[in-house]
N, C-alpha and C positions, 0 to 999 in steps of 0.2 A: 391913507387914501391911495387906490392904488393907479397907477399911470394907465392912459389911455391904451396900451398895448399888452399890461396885467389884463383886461378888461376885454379885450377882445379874444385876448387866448382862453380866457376864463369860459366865455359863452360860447368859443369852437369847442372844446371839454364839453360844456353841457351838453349843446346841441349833438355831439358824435354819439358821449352816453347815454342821452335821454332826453334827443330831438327827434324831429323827422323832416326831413326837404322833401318837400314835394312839388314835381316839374312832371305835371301831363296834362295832354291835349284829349279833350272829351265833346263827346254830343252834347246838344242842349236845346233847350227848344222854349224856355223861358218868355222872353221879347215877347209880345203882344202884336209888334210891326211885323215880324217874321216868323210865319205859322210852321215853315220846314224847321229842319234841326240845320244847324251850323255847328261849325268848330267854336269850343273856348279855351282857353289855359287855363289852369289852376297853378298858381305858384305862390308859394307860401312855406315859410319854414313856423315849426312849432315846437316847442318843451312844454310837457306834462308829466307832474309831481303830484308825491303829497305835502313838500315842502315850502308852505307858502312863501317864508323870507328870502327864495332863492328865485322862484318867480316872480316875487315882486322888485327885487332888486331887477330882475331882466327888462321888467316895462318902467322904471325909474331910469335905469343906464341909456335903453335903447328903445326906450317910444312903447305905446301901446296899452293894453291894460290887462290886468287880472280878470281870467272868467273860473268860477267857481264851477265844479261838474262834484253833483251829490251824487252817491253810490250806495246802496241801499245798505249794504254789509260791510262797504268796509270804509277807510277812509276819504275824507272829501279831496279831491281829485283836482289841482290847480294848472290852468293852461292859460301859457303864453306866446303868442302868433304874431307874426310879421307876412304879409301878403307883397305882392305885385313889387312894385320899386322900392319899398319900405324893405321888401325883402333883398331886393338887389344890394341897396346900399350897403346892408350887413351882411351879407355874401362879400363882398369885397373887400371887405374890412378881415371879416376872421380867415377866408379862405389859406392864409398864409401857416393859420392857426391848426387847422382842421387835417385831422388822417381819414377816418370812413366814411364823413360827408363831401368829402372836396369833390368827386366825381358830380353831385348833383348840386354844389352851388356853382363848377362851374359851369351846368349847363342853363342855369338860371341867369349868371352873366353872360353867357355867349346868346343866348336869345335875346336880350337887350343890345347886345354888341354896341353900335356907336350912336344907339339912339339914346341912349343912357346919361 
C-alpha cells in the first residue's frame, strides 16, 4: 500500500505526462435569467489513457469517476477529471509533486486564494 505522498507524487507524474490543467475565463451565454454573455471559468484538471487500471485507480484514490470515450479505429480512450474546488484540493496536494503543470495549478490555487 503506498503512503499518502507515494500517491500524490504519482498523480503529479500522471497529470505532467498525460494531464491537462485547465484555467480560463470564457463567454457564455447559457443562463436563461441572462440573455447577454458574461464571464465563466472553466477549471478543471484531467488524464486521458487507454489504460483503464490507471484511471480507475485515479477516481478510487481521488474522487470521481471513469468516462469511457469510443474511437472508431483505435482504442477506447479512458478520462479522468477533477473540476472547480474538487480541482483545488488536488492542486494543492500534488503541487509540491509537479514540474510542467505547477504554473497552472498554481493559478488555479491562487484564484481561490483565501476563499478556499
Amino acid at each position: 500500500m503506498a503512503s499518502v505522498s507515494e500517491n500524490m507524487a504519482y498523480l503529479a507524474g500522471l497529470l505532467d505526462g498525460e494531464g491537462c490543467v485547465t484555467y480560463k475565463k470564457y463567454w457564455d451565454r447559457k443562463r436563461k435569467d441572462r440573455p447577454r454573455k458574461y464571464f465563466c471559468w472553466r477549471i478543471q484538471m484531467e488524464i486521458v489513457m487507454t489504460h483503464k487500471p490507471t484511471i480507475q485507480w485515479c477516481a478510487d484514490t481521488f474522487g470521481g469517476k471513469v468516462y469511457e470515450k469510443p474511437r472508431k479505429e483505435h482504442k477506447m480512450q479512458y478520462r479522468w477529471r477533477r473540476s472547480f474546488r474538487d480541482a483545488l484540493e488536488i492542486a494543492k496536494a500534488i503541487i509540491p509533486y509537479s514540474v510542467t503543470k505547477k504554473e497552472k495549478l498554481q493559478q488555479v490555487i491562487d484564484h481561490y486564494g483565501d476563499k478556499a
